[in-house]
mmJSON file of the N, C-alpha and C atoms, coordinates in Angstrom:
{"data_MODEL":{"atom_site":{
"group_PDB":["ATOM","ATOM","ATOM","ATOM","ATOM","ATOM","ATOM","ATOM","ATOM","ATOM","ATOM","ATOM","ATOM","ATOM","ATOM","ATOM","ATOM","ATOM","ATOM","ATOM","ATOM","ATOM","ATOM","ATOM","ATOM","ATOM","ATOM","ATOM","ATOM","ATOM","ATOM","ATOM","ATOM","ATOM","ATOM","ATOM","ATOM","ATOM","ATOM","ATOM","ATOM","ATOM","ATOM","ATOM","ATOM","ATOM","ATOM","ATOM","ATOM","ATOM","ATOM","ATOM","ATOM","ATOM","ATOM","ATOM","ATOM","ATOM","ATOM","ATOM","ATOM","ATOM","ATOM","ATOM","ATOM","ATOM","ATOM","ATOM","ATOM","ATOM","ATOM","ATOM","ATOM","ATOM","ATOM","ATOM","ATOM","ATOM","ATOM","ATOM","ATOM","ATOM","ATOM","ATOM","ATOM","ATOM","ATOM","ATOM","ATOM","ATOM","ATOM","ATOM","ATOM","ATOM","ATOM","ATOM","ATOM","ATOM","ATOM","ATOM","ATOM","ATOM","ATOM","ATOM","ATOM","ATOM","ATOM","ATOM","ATOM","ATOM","ATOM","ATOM","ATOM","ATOM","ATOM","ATOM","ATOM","ATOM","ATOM","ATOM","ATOM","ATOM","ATOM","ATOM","ATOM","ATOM","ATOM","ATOM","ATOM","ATOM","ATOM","ATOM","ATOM","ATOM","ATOM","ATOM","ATOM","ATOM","ATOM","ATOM","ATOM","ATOM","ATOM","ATOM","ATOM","ATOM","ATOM","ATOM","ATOM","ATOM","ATOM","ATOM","ATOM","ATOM","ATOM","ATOM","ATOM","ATOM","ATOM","ATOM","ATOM","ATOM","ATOM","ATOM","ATOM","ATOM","ATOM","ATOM","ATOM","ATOM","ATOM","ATOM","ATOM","ATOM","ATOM","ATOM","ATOM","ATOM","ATOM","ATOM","ATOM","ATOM","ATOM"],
"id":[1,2,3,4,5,6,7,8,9,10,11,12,13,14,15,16,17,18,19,20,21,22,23,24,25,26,27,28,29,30,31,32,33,34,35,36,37,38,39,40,41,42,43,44,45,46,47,48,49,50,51,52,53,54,55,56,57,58,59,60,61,62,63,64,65,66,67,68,69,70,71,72,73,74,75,76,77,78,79,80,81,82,83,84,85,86,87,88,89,90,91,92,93,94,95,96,97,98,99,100,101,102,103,104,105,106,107,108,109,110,111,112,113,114,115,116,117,118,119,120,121,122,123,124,125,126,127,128,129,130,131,132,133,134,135,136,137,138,139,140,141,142,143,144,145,146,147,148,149,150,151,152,153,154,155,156,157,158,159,160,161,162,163,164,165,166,167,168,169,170,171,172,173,174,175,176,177,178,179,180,181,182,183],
"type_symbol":["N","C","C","N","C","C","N","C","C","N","C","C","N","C","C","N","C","C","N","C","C","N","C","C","N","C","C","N","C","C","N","C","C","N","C","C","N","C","C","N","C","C","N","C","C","N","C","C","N","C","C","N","C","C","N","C","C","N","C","C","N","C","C","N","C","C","N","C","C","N","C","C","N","C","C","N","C","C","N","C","C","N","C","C","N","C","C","N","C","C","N","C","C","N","C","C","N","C","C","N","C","C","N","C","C","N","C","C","N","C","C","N","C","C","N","C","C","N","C","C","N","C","C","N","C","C","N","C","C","N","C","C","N","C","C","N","C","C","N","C","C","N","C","C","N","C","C","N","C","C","N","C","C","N","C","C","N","C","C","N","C","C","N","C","C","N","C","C","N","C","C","N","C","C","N","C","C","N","C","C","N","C","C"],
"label_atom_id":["N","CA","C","N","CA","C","N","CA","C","N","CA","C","N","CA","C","N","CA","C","N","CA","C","N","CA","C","N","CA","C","N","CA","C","N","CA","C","N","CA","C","N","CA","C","N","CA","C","N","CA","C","N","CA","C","N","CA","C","N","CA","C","N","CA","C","N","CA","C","N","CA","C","N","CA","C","N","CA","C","N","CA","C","N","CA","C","N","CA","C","N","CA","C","N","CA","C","N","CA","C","N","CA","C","N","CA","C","N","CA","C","N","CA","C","N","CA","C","N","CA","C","N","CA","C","N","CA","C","N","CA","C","N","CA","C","N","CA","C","N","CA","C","N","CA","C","N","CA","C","N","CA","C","N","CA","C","N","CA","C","N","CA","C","N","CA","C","N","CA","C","N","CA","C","N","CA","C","N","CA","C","N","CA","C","N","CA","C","N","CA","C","N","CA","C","N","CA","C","N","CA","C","N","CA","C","N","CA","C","N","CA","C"],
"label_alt_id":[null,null,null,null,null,null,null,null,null,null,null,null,null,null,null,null,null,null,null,null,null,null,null,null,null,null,null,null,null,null,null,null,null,null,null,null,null,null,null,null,null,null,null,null,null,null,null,null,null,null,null,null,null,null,null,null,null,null,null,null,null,null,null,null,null,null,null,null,null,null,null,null,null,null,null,null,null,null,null,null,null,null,null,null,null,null,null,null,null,null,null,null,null,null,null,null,null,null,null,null,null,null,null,null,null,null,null,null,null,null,null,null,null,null,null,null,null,null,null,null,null,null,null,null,null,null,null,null,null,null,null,null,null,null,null,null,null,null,null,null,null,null,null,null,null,null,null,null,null,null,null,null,null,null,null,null,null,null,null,null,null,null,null,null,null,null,null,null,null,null,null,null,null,null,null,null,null,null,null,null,null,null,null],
"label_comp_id":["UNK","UNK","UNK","UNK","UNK","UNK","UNK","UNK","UNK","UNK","UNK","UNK","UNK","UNK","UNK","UNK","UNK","UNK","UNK","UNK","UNK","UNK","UNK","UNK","UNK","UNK","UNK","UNK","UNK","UNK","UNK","UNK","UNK","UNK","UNK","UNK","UNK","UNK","UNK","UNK","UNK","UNK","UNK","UNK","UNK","UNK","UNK","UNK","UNK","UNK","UNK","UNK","UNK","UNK","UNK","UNK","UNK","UNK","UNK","UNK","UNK","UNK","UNK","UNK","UNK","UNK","UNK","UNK","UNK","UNK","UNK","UNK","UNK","UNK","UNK","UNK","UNK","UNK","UNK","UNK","UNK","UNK","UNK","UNK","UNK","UNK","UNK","UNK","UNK","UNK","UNK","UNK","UNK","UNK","UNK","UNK","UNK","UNK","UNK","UNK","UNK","UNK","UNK","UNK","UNK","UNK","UNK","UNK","UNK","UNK","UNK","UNK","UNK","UNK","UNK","UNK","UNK","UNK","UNK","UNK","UNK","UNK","UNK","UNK","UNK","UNK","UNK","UNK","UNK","UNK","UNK","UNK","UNK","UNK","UNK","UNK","UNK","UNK","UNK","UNK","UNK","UNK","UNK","UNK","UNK","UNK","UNK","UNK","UNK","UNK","UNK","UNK","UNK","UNK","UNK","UNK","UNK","UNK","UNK","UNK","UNK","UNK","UNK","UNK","UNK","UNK","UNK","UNK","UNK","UNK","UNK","UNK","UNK","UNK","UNK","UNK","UNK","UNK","UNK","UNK","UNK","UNK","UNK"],
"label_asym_id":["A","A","A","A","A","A","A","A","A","A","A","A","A","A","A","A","A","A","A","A","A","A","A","A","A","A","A","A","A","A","A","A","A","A","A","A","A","A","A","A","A","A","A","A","A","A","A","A","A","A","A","A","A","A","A","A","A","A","A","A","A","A","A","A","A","A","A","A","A","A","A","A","A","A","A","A","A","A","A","A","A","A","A","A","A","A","A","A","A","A","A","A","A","A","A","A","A","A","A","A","A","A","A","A","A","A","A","A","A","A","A","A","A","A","A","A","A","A","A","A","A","A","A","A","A","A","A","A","A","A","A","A","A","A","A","A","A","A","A","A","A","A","A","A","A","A","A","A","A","A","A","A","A","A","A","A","A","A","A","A","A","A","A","A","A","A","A","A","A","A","A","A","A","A","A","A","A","A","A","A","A","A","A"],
"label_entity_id":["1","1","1","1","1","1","1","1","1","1","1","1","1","1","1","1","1","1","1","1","1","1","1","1","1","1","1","1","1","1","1","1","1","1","1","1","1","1","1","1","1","1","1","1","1","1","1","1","1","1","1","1","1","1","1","1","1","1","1","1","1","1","1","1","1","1","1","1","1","1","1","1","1","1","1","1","1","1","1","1","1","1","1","1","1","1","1","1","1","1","1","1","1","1","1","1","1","1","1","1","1","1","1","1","1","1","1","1","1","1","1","1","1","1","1","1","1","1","1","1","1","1","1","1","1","1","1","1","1","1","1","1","1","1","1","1","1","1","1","1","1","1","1","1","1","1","1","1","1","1","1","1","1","1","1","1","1","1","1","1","1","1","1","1","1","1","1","1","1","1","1","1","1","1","1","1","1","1","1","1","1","1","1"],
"label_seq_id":[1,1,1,2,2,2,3,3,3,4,4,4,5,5,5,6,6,6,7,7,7,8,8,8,9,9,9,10,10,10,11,11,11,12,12,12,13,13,13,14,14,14,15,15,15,16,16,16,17,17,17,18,18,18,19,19,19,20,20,20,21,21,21,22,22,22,23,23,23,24,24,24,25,25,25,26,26,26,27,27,27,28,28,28,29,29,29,30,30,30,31,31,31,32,32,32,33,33,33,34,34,34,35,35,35,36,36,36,37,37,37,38,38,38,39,39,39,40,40,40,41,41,41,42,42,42,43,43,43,44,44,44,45,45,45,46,46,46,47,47,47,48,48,48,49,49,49,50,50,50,51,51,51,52,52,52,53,53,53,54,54,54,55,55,55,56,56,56,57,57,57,58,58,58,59,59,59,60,60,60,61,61,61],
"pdbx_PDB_ins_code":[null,null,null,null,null,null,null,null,null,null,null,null,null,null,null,null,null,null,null,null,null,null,null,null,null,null,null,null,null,null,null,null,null,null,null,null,null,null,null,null,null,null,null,null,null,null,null,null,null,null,null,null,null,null,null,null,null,null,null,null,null,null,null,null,null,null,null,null,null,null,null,null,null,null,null,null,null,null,null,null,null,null,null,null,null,null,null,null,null,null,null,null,null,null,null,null,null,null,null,null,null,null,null,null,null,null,null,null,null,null,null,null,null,null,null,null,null,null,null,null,null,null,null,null,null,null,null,null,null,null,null,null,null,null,null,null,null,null,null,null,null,null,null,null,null,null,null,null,null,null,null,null,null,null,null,null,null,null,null,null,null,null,null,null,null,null,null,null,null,null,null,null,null,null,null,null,null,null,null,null,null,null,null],
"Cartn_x":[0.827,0.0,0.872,1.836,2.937,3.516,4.0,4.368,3.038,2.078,0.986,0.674,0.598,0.707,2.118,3.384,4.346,3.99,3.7,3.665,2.232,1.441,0.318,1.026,1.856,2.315,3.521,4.191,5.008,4.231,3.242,2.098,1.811,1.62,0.879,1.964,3.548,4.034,4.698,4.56,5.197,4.057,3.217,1.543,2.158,1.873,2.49,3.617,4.438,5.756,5.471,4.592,4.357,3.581,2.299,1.547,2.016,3.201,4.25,4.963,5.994,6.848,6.213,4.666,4.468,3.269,2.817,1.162,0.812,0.912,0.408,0.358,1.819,2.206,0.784,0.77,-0.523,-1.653,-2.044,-3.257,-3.591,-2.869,-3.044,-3.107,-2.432,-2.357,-3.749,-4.137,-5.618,-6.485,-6.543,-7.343,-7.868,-6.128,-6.182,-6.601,-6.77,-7.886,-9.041,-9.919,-10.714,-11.018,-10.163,-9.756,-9.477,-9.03,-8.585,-9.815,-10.379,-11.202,-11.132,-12.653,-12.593,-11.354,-11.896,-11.11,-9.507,-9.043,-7.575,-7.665,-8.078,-8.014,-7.665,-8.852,-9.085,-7.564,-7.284,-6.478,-5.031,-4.824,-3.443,-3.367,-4.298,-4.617,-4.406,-4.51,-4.434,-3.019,-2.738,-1.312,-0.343,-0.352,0.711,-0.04,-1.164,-1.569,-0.571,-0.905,0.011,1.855,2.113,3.259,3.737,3.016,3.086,3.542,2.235,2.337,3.677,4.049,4.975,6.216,6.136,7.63,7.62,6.273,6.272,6.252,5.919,5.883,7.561,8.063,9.788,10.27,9.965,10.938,10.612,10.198,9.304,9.837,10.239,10.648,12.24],
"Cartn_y":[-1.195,0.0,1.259,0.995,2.376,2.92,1.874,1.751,2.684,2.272,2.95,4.231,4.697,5.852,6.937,6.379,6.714,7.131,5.974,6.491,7.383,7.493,8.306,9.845,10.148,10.944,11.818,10.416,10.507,11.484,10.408,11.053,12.098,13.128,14.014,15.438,14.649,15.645,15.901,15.209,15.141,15.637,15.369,16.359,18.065,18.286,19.341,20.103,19.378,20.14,20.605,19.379,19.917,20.959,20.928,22.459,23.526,23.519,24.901,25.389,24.409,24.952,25.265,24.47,24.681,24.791,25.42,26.086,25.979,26.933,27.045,25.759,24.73,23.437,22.716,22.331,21.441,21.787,23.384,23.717,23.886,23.703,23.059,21.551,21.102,19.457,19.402,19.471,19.229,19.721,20.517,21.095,20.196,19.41,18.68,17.575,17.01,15.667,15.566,16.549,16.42,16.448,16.224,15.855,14.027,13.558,12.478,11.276,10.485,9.529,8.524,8.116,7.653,6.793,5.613,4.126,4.42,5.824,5.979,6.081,7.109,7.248,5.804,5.086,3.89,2.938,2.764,1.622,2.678,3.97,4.468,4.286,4.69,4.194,2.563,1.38,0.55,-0.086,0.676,0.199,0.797,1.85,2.555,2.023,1.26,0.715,-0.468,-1.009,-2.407,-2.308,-1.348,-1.285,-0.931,0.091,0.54,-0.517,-1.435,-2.659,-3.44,-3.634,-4.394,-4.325,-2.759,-1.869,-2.44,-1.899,-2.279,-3.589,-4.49,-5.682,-6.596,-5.949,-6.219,-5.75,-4.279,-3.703,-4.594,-4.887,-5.719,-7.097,-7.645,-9.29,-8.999],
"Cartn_z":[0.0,0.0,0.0,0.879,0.673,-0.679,-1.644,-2.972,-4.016,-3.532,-4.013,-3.798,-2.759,-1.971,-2.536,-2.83,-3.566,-4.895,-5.537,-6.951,-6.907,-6.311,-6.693,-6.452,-5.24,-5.206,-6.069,-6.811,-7.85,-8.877,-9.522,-10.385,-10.469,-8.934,-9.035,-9.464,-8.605,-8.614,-10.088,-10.784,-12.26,-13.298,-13.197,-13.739,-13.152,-11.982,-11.487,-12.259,-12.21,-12.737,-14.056,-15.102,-16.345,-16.411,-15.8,-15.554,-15.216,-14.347,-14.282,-14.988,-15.739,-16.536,-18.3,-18.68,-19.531,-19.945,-18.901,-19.127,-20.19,-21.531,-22.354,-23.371,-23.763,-23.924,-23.63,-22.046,-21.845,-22.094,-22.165,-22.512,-23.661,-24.564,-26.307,-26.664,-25.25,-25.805,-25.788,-24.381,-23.575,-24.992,-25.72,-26.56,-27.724,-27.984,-29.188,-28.98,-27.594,-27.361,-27.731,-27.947,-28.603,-30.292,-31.148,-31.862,-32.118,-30.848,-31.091,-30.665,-32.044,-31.207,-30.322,-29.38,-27.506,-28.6,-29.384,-29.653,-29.862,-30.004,-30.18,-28.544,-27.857,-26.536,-25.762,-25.817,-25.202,-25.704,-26.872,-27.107,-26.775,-26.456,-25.895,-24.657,-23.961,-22.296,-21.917,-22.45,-22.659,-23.032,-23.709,-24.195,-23.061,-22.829,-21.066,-19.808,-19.448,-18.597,-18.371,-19.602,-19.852,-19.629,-20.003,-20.278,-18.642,-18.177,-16.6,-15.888,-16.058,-15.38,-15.263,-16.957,-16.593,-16.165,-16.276,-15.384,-14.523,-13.015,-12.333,-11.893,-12.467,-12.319,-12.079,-13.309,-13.539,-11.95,-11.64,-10.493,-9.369,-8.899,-7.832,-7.995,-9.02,-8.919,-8.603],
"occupancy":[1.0,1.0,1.0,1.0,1.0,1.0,1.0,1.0,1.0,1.0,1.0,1.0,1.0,1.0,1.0,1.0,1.0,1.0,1.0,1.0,1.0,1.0,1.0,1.0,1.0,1.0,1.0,1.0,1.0,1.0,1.0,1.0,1.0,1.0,1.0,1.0,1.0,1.0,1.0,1.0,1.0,1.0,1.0,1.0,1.0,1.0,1.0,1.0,1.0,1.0,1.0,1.0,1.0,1.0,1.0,1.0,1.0,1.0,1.0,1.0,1.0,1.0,1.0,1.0,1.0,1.0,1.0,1.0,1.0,1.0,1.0,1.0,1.0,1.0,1.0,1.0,1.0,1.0,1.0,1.0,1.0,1.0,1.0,1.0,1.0,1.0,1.0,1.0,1.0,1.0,1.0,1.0,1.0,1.0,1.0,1.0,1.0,1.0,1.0,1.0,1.0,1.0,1.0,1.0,1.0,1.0,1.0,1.0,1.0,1.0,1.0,1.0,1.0,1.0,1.0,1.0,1.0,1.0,1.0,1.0,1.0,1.0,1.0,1.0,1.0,1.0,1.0,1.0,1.0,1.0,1.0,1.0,1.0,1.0,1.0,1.0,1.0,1.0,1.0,1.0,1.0,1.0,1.0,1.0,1.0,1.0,1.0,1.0,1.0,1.0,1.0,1.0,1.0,1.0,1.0,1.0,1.0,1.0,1.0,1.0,1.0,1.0,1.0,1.0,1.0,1.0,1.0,1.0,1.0,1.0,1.0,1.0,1.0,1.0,1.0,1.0,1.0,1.0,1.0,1.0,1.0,1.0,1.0],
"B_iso_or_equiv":[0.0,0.0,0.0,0.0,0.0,0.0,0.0,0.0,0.0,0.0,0.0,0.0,0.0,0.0,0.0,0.0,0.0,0.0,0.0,0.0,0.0,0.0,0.0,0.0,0.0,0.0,0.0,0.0,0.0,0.0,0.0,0.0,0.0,0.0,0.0,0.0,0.0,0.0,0.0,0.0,0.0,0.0,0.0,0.0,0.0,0.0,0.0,0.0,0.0,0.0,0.0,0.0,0.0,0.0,0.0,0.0,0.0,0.0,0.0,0.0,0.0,0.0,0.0,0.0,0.0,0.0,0.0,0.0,0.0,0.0,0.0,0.0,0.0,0.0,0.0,0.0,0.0,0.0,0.0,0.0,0.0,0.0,0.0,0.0,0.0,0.0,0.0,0.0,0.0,0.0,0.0,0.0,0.0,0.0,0.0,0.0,0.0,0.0,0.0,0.0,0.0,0.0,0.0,0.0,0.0,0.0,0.0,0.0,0.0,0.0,0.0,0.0,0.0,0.0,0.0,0.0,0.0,0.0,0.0,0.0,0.0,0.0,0.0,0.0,0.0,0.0,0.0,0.0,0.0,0.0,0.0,0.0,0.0,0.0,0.0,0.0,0.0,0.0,0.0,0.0,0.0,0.0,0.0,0.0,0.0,0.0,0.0,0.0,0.0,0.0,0.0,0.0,0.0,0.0,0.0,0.0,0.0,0.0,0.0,0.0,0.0,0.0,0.0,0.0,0.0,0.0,0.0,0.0,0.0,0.0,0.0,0.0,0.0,0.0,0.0,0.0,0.0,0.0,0.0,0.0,0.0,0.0,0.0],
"pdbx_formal_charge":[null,null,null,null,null,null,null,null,null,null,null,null,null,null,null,null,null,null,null,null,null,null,null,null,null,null,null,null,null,null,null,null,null,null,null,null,null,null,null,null,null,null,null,null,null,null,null,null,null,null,null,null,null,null,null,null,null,null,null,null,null,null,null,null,null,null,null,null,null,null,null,null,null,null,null,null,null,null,null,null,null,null,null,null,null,null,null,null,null,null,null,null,null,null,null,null,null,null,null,null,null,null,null,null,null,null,null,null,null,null,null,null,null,null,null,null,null,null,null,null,null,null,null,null,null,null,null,null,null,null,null,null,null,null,null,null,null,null,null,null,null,null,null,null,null,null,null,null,null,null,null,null,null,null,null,null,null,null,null,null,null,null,null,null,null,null,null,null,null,null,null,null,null,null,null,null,null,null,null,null,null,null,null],
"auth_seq_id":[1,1,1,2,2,2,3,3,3,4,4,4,5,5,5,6,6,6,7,7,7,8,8,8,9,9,9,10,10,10,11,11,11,12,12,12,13,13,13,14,14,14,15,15,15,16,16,16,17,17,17,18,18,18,19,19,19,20,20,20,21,21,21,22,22,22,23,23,23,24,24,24,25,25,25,26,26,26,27,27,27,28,28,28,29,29,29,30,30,30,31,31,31,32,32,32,33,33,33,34,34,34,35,35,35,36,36,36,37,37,37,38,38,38,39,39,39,40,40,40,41,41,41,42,42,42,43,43,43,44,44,44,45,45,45,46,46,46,47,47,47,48,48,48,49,49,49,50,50,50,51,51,51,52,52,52,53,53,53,54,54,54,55,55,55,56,56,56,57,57,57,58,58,58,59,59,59,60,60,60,61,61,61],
"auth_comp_id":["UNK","UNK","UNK","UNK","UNK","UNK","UNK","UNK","UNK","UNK","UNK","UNK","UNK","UNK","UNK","UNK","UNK","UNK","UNK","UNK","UNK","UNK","UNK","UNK","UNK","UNK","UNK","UNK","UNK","UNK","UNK","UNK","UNK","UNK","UNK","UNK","UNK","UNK","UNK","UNK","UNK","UNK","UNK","UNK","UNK","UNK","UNK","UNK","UNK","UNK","UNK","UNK","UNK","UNK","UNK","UNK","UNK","UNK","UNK","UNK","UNK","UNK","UNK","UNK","UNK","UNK","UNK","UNK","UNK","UNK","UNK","UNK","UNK","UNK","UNK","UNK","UNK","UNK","UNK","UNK","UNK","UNK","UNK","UNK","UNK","UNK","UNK","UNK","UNK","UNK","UNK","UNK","UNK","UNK","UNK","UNK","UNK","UNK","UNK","UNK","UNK","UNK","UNK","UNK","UNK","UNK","UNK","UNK","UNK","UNK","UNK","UNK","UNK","UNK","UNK","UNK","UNK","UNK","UNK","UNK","UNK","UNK","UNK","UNK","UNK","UNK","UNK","UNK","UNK","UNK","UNK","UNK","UNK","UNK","UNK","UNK","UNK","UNK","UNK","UNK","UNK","UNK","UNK","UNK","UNK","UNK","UNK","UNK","UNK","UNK","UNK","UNK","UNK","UNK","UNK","UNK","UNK","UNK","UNK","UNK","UNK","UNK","UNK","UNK","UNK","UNK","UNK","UNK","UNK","UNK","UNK","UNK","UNK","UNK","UNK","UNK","UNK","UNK","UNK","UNK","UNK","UNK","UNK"],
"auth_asym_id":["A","A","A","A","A","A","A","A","A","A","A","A","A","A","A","A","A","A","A","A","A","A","A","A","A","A","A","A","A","A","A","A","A","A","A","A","A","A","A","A","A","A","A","A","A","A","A","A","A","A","A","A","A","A","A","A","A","A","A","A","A","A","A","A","A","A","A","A","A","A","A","A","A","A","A","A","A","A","A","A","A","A","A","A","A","A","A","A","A","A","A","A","A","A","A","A","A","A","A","A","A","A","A","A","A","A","A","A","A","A","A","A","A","A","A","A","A","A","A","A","A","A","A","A","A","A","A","A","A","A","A","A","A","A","A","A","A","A","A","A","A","A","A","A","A","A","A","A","A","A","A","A","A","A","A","A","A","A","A","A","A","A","A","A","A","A","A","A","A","A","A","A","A","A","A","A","A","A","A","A","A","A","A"],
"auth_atom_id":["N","CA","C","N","CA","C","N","CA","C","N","CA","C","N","CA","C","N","CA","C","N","CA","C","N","CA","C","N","CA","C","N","CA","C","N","CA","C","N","CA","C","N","CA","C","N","CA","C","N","CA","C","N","CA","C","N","CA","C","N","CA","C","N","CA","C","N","CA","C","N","CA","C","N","CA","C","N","CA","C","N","CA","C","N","CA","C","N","CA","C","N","CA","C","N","CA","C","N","CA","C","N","CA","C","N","CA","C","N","CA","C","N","CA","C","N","CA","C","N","CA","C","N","CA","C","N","CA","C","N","CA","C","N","CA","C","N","CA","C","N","CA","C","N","CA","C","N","CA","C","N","CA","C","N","CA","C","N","CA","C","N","CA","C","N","CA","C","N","CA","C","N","CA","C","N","CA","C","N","CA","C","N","CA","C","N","CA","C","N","CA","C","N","CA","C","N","CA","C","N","CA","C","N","CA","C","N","CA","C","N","CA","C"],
"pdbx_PDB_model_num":[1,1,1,1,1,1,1,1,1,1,1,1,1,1,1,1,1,1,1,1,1,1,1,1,1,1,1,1,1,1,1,1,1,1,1,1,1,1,1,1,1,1,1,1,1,1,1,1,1,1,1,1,1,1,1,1,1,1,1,1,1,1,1,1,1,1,1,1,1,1,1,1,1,1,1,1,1,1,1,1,1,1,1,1,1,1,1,1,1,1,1,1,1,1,1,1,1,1,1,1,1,1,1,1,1,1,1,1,1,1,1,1,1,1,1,1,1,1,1,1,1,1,1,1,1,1,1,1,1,1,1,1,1,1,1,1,1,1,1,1,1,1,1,1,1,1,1,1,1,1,1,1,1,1,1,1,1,1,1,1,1,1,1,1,1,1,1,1,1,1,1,1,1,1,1,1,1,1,1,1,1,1,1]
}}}
């Protein structure tokens, strides 16, 4: 649970950093998502879920 608690905090603070140093950057990306369809959405989310996983999965053994 601690590991979890870590990376969520990891997460937040690395979202963070990008919203500071490049405001305007993320607030064009954010723009151009709607542009992109859910099934691209869905199968990119999917593919770094997976991949997440198996980072983590590797570091841990």
């Amino acid at each position: 649970m601690k590991e979890l608690i870590i990376a969520f905090g990891l997460f937040l603070f690395i979202e963070g950093i990008l919203y500071a140093i490049f405001p305007s950057k993320m607030k064009s990306m954010l723009k151009k998502l709607e542009i992109i369809h859910v099934s691209q959405l869905r199968t990119g989310g999917l593919f770094f879920a997976i991949i997440g996983f198996i980072i983590v999965y590797l570091m841990k053994n």
